[in-house]
N, C-alpha and C positions, 0 to 999 in steps of 0.2 A: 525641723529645727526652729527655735523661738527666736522671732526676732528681736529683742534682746541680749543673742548671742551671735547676730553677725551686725558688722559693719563698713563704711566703704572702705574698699580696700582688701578685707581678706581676700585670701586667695590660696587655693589647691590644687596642687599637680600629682596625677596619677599616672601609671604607666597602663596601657591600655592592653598592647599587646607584645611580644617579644619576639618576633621570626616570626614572622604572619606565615603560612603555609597555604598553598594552594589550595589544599585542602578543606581549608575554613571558610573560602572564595567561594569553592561549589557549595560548600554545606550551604551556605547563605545565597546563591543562588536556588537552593532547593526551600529554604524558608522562606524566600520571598517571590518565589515565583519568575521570577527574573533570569533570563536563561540568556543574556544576552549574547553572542559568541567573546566577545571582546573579554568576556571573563571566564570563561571556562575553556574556549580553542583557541591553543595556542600556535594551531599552524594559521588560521582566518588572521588572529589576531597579528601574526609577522607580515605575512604573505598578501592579504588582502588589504589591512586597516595601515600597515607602514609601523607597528608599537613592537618594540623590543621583546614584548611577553603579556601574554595576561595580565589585566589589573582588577583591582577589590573596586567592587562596585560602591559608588560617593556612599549610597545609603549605608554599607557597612562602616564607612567610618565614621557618619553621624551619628547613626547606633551606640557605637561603643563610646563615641565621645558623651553620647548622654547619659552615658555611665556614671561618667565622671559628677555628671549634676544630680542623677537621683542618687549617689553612695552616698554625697556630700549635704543633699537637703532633705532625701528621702523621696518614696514610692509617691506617685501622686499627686507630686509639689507642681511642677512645670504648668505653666499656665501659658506659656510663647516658647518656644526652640527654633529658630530658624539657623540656617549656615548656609556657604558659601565654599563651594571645594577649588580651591587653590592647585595641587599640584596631584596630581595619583597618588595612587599608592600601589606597590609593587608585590610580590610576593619575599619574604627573607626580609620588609620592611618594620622597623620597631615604631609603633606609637606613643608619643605622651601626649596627654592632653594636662592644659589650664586652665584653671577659672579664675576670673577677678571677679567680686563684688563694685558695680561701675557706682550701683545709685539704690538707695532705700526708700521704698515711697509709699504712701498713702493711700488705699483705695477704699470704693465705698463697702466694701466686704472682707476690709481688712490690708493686713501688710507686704508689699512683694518687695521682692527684690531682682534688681537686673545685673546682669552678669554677663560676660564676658567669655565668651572661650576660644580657645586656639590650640588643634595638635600640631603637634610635631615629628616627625620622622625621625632616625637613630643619628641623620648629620643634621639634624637644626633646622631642616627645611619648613616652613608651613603646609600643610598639604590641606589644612581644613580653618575658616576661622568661624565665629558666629555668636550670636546676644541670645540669650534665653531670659526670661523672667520666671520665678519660684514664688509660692504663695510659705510667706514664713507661719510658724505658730505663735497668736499671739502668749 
């Protein structure tokens, strides 16, 4: 994206995922190696951990929230992503995520911008929030 065509303030919301399924839980514990019980056994996860059910491991939601940054500035862009997972996420849960444009800045290799993000679950919850910086086109 050229910097030229953003500024402070825009902002994009995307839907991430609709009925997260278990399913998608293991698959991404299978791509990430990550086998932790907490997300794939559901009797550990009642029984032994005290959790209602299996949850999506934070990484899959910062994953897909950074979706939301590379659909919006493109492959490549992200020069910082960092977050902060707020609440689980459960299986049957819908995500959105948001971006705001905080601040447009100067650097010596060019122009970034800093942003903002925050998903959401299907009742309005935060479950994820966090700043990333993008490298615009001049």
């Amino acid at each position: 994206m050229k910097a030229a065509d953003v500024k402070v303030g825009d902002s994009r919301t995307q839907e991430l995922v609709d009925n997260l399924s278990r399913t998608q839980i293991v698959q991404y514990a299978g791509a990430s190696g990550d086998y932790n019980p907490l997300h794939s056994d559901d009797l550990f996860t009642r029984e032994i951990a005290g959790y209602p059910s299996v949850f999506a491991h934070g990484m899959l939601t910062m994953g897909m929230t950074g979706r939301l940054l590379t659909d919006w500035f493109g492959d490549g862009k992200l020069t910082h992503y960092g977050v902060r997972f707020v609440k689980q996420v459960w299986p049957g849960d819908s995500l959105t995520a948001t971006g705001v444009v905080e601040a447009i800045r100067s650097e010596s290799d060019g122009t970034v911008a800093d942003v903002t993000v925050s998903t959401k679950n299907q009742d309005g919850d935060e479950v994820l929030s966090g700043r990333a910086t993008v490298r615009l086109d001049a």
